[in-house]
C-alpha positions in Angstrom: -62.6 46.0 -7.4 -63.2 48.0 -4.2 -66.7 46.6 -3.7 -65.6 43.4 -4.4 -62.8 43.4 -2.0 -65.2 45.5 0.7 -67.5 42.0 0.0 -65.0 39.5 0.9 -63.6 41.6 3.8 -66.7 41.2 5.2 -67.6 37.6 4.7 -63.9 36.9 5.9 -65.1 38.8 9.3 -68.2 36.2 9.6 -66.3 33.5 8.8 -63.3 34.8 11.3 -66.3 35.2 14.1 -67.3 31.5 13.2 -64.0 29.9 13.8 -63.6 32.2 17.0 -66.9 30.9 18.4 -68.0 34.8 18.8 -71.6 34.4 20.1 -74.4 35.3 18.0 -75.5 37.8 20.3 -72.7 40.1 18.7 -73.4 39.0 15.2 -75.8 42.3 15.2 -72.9 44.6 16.5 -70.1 43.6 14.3 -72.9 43.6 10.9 -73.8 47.1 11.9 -70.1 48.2 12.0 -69.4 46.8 8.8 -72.2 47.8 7.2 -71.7 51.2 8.7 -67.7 51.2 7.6 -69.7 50.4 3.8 -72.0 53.2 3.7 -68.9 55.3 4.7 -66.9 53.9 1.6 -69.9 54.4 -0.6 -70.1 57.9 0.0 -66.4 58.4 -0.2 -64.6 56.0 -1.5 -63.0 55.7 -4.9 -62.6 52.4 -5.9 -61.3 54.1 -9.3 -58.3 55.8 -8.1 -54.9 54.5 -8.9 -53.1 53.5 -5.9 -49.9 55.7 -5.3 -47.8 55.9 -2.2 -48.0 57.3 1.0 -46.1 60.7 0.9 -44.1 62.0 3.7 -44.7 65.3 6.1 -42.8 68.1 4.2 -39.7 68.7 6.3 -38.6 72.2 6.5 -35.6 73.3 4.9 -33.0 75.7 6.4 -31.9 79.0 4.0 -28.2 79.7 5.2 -28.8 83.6 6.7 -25.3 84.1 5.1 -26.5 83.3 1.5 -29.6 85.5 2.2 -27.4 88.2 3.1 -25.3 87.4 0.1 -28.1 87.7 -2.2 -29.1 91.1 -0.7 -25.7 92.5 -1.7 -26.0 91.0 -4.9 -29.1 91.9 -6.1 -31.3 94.0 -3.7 -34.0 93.8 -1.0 -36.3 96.5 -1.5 -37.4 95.7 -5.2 -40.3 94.5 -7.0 -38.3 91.6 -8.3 -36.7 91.0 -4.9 -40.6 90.7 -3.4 -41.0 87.6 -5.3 -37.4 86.1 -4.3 -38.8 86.1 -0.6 -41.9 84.5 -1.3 -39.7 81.6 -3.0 -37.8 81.2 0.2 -41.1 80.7 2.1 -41.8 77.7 0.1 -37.9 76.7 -0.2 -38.1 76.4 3.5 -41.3 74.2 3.3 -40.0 71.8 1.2 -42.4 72.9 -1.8 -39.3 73.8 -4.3 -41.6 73.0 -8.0 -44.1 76.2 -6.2 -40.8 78.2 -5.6 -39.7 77.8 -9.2 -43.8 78.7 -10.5 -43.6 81.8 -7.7 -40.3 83.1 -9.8 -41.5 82.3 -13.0 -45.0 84.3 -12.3 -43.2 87.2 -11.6 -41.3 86.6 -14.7 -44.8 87.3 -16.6 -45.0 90.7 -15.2 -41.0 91.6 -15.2 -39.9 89.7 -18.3 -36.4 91.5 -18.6 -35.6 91.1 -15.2 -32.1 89.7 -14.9 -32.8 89.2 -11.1 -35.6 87.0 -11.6 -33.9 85.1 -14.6 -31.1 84.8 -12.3 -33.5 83.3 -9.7 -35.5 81.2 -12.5 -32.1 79.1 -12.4 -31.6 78.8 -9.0 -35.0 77.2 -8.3 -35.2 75.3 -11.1 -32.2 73.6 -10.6 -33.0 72.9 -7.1 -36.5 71.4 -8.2 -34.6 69.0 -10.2 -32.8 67.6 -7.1 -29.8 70.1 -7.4 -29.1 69.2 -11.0 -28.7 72.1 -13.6 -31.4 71.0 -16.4 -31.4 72.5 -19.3 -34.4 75.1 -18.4 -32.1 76.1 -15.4 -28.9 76.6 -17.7 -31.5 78.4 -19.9 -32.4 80.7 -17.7 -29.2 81.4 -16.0 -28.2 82.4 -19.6 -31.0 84.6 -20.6 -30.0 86.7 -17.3 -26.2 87.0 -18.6 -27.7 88.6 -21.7 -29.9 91.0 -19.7 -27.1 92.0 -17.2 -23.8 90.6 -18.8 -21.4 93.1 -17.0 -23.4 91.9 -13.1 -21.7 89.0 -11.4 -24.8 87.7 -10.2 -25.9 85.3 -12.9 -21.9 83.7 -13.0 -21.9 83.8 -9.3 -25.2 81.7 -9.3 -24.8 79.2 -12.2 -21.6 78.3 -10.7 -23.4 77.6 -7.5 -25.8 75.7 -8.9 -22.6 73.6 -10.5 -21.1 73.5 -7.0 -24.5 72.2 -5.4 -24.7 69.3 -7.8 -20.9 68.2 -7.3 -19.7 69.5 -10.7 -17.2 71.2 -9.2 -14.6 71.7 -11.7 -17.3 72.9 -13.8 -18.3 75.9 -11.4 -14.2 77.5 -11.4 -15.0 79.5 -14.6 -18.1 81.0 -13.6 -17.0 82.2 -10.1 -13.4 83.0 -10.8 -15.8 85.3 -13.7 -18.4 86.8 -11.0 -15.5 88.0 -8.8 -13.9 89.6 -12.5 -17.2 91.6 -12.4 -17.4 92.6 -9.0 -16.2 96.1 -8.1 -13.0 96.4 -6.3 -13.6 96.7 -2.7 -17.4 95.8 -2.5 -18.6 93.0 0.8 -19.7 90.4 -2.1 -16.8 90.9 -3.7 -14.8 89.6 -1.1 -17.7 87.1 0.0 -17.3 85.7 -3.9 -13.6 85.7 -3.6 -13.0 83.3 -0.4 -15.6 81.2 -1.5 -13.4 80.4 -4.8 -10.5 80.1 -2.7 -12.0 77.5 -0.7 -13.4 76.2 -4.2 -9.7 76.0 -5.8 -8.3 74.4 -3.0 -10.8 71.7 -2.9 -10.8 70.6 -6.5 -7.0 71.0 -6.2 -6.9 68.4 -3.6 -9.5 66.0 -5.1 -7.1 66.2 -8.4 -4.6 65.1 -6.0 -6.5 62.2 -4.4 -6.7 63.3 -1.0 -10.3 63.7 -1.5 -12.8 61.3 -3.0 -15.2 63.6 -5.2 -19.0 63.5 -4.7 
């Protein structure tokens, strides 16, 4: 079909130079650019390709230097498992969020009791399902309470992703469980603590209609 349509684009240029009048001095130029623009589409065109969409430029996307800091608390900076968190924030920020999720779960093949990882397995999943927490995501949140079921990282984060894709009332129990977990007098502690304050107060308000939910 792209041969075809290459053939009639070309006899639709004679026939436009006919009804234009274009002198047949020119004939020569505009046959050697088509003919040249066919060559070019022979050597690289693929007239069996499906035809698919024009994608976008991949927009970058901002990491809050408050969650990042958040996370360090949580679960470390200077760790093997942590190594391959950072390289899922480089392609977080790129837009790329399916090659986050494969970054985390290649470093699940080499750390495969790594609560941290697990942890992270559910973040990025669920983000490179549009913010939705799929059933792989809720999977591995879970398999990182088992590893680490007394560390308020895996409740902290599940109810994060639950927060992220409006389930709001659905997030309450796992936070109001991460700050259970968290040492008395810790920074995340705290950090966990306002942020289900803030979380309480909303849903209370929504339940009073005096905000439309999401």
């Amino acid at each position: 079909m792209g041969f075809l349509a290459l053939g009639l684009l070309g006899a639709g240029a004679f026939g436009a130079m006919l009804l234009l009048g274009v002198r047949r001095l020119l004939w020569s130029t505009v046959g050697a650019a088509l003919f040249l623009g066919a060559i070019g589409y022979a050597w690289q065109g693929r007239p069996s390709l499906a035809a698919a969409p024009a994608r976008h430029r991949t927009t970058m996307a901002a990491i809050d230097p408050e969650a990042i800091a958040l996370r360090d608390m949580l679960l470390g900076r200077y760790t093997q498992d942590a190594a391959y968190l950072v390289a899922a924030d480089a392609m977080t920020r790129s837009g790329d969020t399916a090659s986050a999720a494969r970054a985390v779960m290649g470093g699940l093949s080499r750390l495969p009791k790594s609560f941290i990882l697990w942890t992270w397995a559910g973040v990025t999943l669920a983000a490179d399902a549009k913010d939705q927490v799929t059933p792989p995501a809720l999977l591995a949140f879970r398999q990182a309470a088992r590893l680490a079921p007394e560390h308020p990282a895996p409740p902290f984060y599940l109810g994060m992703a639950y927060v992220r894709a409006g389930q709001l009332a659905q997030a309450r129990p796992y936070w109001r469980r991460a700050v259970a977990l968290s040492p008395p007098g810790t920074a995340y502690r705290r950090e966990i603590a306002v942020r289900l304050m803030l979380l309480d107060r909303f849903v209370e308000l929504q339940q009073a209609g005096m905000v439309a939910p999401r």
